[in-house]
N, CA and C atoms as an extended XYZ file, in Angstrom:
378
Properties=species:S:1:pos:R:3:atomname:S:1:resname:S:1:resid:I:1 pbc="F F F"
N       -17.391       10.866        1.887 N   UNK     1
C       -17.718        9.483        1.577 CA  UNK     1
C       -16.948        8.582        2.548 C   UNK     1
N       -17.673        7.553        3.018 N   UNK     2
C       -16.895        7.008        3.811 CA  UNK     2
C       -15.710        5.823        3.038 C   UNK     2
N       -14.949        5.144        3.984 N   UNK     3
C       -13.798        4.545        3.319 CA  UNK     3
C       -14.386        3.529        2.968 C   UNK     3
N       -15.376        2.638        3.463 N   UNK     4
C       -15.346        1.182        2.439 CA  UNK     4
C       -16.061        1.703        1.258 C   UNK     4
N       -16.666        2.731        1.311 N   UNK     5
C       -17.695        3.139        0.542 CA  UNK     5
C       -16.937        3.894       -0.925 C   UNK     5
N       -16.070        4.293       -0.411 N   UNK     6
C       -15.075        4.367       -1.494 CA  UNK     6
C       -14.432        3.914       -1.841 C   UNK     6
N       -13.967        2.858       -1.463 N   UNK     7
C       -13.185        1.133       -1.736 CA  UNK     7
C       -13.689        0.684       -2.776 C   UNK     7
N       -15.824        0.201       -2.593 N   UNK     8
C       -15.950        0.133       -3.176 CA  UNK     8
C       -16.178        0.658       -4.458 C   UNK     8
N       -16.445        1.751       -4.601 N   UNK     9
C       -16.583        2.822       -5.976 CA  UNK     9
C       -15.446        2.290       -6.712 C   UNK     9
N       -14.418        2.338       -5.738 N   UNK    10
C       -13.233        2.396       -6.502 CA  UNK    10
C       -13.094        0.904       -7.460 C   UNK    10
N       -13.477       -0.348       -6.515 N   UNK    11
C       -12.773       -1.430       -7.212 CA  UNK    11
C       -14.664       -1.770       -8.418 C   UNK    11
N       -15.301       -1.298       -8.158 N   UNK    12
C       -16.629       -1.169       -9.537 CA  UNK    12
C       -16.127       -0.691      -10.762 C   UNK    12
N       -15.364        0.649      -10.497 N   UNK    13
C       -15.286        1.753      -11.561 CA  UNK    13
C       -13.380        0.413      -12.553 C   UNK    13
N       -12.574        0.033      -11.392 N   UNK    14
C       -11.598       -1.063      -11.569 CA  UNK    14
C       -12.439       -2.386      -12.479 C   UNK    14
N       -13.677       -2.589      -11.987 N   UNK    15
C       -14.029       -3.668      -12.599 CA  UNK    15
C       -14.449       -3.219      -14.072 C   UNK    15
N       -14.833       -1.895      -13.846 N   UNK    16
C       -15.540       -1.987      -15.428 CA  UNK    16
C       -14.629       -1.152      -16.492 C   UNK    16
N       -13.724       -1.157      -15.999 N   UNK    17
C       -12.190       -0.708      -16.733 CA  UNK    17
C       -11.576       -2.081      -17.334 C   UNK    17
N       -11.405       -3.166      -16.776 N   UNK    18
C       -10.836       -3.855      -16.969 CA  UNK    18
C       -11.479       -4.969      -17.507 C   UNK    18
N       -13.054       -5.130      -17.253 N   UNK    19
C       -13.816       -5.804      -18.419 CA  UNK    19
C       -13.481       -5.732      -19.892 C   UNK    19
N       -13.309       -4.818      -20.604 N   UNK    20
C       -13.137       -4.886      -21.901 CA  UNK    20
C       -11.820       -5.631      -22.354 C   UNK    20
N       -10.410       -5.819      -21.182 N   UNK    21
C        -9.386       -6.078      -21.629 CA  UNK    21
C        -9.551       -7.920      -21.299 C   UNK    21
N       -10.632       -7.985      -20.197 N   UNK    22
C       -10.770       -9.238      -20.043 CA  UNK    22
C       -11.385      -10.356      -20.891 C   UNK    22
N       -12.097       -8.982      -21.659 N   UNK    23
C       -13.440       -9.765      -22.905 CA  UNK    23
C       -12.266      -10.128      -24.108 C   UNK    23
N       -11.706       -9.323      -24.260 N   UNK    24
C       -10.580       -9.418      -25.513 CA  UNK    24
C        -9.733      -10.490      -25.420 C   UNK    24
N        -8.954      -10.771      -24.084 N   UNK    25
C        -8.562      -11.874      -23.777 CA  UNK    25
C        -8.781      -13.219      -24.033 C   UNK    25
N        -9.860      -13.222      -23.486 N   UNK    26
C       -10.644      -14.906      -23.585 CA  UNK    26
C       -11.005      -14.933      -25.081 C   UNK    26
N       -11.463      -13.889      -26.134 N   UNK    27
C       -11.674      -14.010      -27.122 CA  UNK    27
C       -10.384      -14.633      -27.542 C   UNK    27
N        -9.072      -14.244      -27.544 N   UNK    28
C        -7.717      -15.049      -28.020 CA  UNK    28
C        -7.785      -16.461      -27.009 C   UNK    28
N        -8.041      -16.910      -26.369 N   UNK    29
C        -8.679      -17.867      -25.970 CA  UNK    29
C        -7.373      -18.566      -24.573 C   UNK    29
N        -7.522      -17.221      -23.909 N   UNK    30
C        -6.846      -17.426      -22.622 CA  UNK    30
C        -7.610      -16.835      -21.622 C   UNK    30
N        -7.850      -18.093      -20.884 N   UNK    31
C        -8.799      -17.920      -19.900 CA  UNK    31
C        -8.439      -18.393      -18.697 C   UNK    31
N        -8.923      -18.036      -17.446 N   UNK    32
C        -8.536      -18.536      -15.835 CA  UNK    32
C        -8.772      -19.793      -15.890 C   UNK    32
N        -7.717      -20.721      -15.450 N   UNK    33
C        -8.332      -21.731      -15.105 CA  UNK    33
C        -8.356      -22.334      -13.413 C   UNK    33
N        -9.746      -21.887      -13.047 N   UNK    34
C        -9.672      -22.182      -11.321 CA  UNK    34
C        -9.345      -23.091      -10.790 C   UNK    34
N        -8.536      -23.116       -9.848 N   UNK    35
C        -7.889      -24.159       -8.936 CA  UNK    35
C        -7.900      -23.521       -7.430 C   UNK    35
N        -7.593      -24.733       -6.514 N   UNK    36
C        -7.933      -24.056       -4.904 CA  UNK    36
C        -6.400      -22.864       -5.000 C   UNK    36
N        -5.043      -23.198       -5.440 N   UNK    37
C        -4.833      -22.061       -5.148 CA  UNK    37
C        -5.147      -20.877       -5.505 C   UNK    37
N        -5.524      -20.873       -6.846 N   UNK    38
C        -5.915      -19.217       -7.540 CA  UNK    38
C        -7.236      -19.467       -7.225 C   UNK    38
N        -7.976      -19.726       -6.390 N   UNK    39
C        -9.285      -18.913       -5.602 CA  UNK    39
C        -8.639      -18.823       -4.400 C   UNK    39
N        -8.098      -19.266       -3.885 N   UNK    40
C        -7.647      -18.722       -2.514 CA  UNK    40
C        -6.628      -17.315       -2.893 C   UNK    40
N        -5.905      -17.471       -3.928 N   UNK    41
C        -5.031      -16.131       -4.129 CA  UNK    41
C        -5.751      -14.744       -4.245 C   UNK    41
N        -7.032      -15.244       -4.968 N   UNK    42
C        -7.628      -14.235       -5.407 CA  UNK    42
C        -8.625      -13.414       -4.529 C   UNK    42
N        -8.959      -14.423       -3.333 N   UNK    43
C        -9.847      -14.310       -2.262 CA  UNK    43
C        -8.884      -13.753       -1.336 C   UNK    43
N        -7.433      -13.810       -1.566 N   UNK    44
C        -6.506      -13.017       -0.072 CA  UNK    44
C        -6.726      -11.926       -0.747 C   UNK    44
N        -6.319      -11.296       -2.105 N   UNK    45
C        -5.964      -10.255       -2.546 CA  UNK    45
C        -7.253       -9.426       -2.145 C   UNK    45
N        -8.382      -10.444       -2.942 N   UNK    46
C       -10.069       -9.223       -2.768 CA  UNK    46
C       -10.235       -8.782       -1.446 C   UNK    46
N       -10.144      -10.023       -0.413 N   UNK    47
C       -10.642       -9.761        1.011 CA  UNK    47
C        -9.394       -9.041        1.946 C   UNK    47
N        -8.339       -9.725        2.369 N   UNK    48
C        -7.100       -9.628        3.400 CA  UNK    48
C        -6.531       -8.183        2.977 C   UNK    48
N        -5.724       -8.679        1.864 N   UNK    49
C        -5.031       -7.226        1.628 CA  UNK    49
C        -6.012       -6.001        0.844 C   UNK    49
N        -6.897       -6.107        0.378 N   UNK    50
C        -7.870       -4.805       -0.212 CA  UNK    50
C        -8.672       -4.278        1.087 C   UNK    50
N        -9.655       -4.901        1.538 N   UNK    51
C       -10.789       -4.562        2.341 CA  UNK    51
C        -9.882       -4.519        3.818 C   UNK    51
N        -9.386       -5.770        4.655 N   UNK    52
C        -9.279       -5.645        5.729 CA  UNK    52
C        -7.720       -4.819        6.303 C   UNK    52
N        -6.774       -4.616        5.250 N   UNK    53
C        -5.910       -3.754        5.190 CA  UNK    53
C        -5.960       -2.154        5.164 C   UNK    53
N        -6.849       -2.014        4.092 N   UNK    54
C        -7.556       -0.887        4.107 CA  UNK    54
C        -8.140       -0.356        5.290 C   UNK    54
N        -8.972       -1.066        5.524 N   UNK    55
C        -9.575       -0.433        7.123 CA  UNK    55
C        -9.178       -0.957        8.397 C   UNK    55
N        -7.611       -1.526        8.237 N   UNK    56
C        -6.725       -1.370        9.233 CA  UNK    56
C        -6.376        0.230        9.462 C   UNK    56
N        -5.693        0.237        8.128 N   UNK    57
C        -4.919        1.597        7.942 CA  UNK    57
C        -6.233        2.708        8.068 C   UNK    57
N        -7.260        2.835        7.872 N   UNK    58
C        -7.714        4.015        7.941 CA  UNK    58
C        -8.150        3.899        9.626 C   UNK    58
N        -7.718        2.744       10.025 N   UNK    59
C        -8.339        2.707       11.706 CA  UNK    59
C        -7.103        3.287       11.888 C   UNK    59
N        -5.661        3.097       11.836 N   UNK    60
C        -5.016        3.512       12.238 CA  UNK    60
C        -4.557        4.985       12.512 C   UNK    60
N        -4.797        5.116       10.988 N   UNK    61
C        -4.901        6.799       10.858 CA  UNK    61
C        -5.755        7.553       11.458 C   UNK    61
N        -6.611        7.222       12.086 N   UNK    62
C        -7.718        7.507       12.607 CA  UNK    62
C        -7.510        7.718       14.164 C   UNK    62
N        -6.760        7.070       14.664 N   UNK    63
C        -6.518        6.757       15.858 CA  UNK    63
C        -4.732        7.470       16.456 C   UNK    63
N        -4.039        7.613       15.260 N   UNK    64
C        -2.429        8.246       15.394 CA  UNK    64
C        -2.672        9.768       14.617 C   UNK    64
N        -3.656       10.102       13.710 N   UNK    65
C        -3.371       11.200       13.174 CA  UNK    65
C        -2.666       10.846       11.810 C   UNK    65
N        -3.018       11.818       10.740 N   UNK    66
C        -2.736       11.475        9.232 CA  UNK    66
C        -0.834       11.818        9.235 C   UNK    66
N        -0.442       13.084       10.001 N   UNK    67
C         1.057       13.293       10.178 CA  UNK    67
C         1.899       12.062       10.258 C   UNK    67
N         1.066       11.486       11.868 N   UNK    68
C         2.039       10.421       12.427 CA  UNK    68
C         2.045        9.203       11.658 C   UNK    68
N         0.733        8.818       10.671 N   UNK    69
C         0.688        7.703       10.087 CA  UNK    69
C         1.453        7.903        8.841 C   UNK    69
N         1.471        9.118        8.064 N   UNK    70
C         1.810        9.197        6.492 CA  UNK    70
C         3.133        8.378        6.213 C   UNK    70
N         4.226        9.272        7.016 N   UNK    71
C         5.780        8.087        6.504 CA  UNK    71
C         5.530        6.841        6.722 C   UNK    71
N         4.808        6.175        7.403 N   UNK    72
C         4.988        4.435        7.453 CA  UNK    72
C         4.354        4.171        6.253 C   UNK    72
N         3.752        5.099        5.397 N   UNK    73
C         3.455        4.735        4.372 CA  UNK    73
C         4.236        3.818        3.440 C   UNK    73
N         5.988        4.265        3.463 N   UNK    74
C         6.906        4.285        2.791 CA  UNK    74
C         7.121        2.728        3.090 C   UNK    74
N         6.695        2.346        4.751 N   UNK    75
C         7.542        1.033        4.850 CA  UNK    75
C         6.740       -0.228        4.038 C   UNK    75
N         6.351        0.243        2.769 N   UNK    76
C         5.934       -0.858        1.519 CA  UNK    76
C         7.037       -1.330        0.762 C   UNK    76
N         7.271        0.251        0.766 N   UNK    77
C         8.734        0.075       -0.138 CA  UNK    77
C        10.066       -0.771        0.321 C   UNK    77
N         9.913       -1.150        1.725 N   UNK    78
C        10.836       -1.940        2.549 CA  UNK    78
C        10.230       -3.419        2.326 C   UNK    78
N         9.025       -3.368        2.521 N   UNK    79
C         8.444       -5.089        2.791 CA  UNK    79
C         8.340       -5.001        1.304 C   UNK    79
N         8.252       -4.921        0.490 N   UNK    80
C         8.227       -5.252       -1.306 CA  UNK    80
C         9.517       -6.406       -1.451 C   UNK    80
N        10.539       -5.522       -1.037 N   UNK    81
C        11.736       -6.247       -1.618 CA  UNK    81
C        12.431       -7.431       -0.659 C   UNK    81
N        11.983       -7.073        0.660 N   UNK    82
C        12.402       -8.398        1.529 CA  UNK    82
C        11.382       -9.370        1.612 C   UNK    82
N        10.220       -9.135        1.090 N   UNK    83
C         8.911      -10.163        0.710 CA  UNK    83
C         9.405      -11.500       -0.476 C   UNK    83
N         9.969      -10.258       -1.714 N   UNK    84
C        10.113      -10.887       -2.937 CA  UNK    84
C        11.688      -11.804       -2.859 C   UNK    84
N        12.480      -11.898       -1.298 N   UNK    85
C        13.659      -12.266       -1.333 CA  UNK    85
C        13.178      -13.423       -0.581 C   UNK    85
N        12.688      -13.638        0.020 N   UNK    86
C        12.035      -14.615        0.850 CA  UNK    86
C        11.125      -15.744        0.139 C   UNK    86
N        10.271      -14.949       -0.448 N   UNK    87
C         9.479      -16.244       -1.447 CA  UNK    87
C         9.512      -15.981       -3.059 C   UNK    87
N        10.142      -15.463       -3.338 N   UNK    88
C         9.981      -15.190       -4.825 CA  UNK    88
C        11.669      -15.929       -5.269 C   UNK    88
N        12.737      -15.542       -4.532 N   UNK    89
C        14.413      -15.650       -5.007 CA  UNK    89
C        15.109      -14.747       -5.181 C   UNK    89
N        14.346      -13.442       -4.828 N   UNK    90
C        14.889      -11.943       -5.747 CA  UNK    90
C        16.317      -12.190       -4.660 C   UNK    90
N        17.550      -11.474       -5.345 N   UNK    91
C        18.689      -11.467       -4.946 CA  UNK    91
C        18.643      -10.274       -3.940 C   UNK    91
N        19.497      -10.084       -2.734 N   UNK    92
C        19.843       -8.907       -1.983 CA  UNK    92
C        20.605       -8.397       -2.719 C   UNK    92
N        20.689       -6.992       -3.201 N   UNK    93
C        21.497       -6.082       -3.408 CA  UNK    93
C        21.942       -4.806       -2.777 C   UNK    93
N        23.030       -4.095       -2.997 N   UNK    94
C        23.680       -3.371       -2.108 CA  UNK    94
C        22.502       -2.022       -2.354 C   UNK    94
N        21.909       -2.009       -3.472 N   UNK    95
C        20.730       -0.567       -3.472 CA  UNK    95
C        19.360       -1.008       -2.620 C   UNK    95
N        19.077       -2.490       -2.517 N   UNK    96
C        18.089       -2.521       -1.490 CA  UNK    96
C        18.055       -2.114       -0.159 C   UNK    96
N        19.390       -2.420        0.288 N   UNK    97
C        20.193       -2.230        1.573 CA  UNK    97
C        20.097       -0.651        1.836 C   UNK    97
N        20.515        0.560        0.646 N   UNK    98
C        20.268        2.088        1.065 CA  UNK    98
C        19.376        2.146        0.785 C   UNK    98
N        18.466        1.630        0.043 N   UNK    99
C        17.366        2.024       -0.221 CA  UNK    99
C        16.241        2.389        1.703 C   UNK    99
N        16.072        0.870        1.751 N   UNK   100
C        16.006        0.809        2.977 CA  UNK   100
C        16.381        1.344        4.681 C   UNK   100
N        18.030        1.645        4.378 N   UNK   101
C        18.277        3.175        5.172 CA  UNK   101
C        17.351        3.991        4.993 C   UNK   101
N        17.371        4.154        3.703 N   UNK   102
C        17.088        6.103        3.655 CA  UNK   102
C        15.702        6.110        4.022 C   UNK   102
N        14.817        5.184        3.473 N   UNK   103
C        13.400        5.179        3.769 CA  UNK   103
C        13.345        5.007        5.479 C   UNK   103
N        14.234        4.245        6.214 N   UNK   104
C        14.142        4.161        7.677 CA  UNK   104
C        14.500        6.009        8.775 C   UNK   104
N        15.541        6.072        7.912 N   UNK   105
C        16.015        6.944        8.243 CA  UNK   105
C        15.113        8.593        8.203 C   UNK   105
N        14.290        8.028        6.789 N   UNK   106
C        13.354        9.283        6.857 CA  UNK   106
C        12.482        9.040        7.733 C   UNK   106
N        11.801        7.946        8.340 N   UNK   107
C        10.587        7.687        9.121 CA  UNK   107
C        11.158        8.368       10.249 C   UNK   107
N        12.064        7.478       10.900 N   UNK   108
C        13.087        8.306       11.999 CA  UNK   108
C        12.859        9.928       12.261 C   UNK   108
N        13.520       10.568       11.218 N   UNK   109
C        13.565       11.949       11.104 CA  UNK   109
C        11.721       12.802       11.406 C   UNK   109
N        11.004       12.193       10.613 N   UNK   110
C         9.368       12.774       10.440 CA  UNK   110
C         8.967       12.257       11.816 C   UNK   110
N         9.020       11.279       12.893 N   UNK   111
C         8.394       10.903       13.792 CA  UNK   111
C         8.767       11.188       14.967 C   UNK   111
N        10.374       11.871       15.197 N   UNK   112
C        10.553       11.720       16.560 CA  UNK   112
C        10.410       13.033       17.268 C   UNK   112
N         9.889       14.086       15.977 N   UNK   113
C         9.238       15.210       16.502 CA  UNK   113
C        10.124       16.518       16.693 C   UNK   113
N         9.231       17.879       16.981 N   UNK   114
C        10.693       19.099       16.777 CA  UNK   114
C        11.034       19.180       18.110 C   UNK   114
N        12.305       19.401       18.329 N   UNK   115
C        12.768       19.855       19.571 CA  UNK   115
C        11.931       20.903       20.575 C   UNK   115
N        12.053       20.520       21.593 N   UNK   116
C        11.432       21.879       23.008 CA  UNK   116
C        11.851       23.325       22.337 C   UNK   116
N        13.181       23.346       22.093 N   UNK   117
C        13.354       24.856       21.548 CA  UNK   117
C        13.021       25.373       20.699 C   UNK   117
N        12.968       24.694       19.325 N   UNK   118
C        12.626       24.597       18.372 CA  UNK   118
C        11.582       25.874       17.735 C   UNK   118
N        11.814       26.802       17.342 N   UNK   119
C        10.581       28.069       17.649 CA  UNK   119
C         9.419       27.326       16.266 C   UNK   119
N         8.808       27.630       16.601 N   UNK   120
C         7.069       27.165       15.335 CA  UNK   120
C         6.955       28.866       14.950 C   UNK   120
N         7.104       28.628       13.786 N   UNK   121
C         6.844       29.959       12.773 CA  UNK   121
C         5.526       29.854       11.695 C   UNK   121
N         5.014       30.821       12.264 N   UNK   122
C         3.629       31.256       11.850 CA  UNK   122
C         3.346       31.991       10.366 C   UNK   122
N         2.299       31.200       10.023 N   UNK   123
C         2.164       31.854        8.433 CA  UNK   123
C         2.082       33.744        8.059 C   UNK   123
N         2.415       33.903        7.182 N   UNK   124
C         2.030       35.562        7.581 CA  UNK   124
C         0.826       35.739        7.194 C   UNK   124
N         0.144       37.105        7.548 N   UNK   125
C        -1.137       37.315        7.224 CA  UNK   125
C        -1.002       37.897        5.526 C   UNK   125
N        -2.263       37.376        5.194 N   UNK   126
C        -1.903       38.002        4.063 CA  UNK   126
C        -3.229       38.802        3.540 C   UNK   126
């Protein structure tokens, strides 16, 4: 299946999951109330970061190999917390700080590849 094509499956099968909790909602009588920013919020989230993020990353992967792309996976876990310090107020703490090592430190380690000597050991037959 291809990737938008499963994007979309995915955010249909999302929509009709989350219909019933939305119907229940408004029945207690809380409902969206639209304004330019929450359609524009909602229009970055649907379009920018779902669709055109998405098929950044699968261009990317596509183009570096699933190996070389997988650990940058991790660097979410880096932009999460210096995102939420920047516009949210979240405090720096000393576990964001290793946190952030270790996740750097692993990218480091997975990307810069095995040594020339390095022997490659082969599965056995079985």
């Amino acid at each position: 299946m291809r990737g938008l094509a499963l994007l979309a499956l995915v955010a249909a099968a999302s929509v009709m999951l989350l219909a019933p909790l939305y119907i229940v909602e408004m029945a207690m009588g809380k409902f969206l109330k639209p304004s330019g920013v929450s359609l524009m919020g909602i229009a970055y989230v649907g379009v920018v970061a779902s669709v055109l993020a998405y098929e950044a990353w699968n261009r990317g992967v596509a183009r570096v190999g699933p190996a070389r792309a997988g650990p940058f996976m991790y660097l979410m876990l880096v932009y999460t917390p210096l995102l939420a310090i920047v516009f949210i107020g979240e405090r720096l703490h000393f576990y964001h700080l290793i946190g952030c090592a270790l996740i750097l430190g692993g990218i480091y380690l997975t990307s810069r590849g095995r040594p020339a000597s390095a022997p490659v050991e082969e599965a056995p037959d079985l």
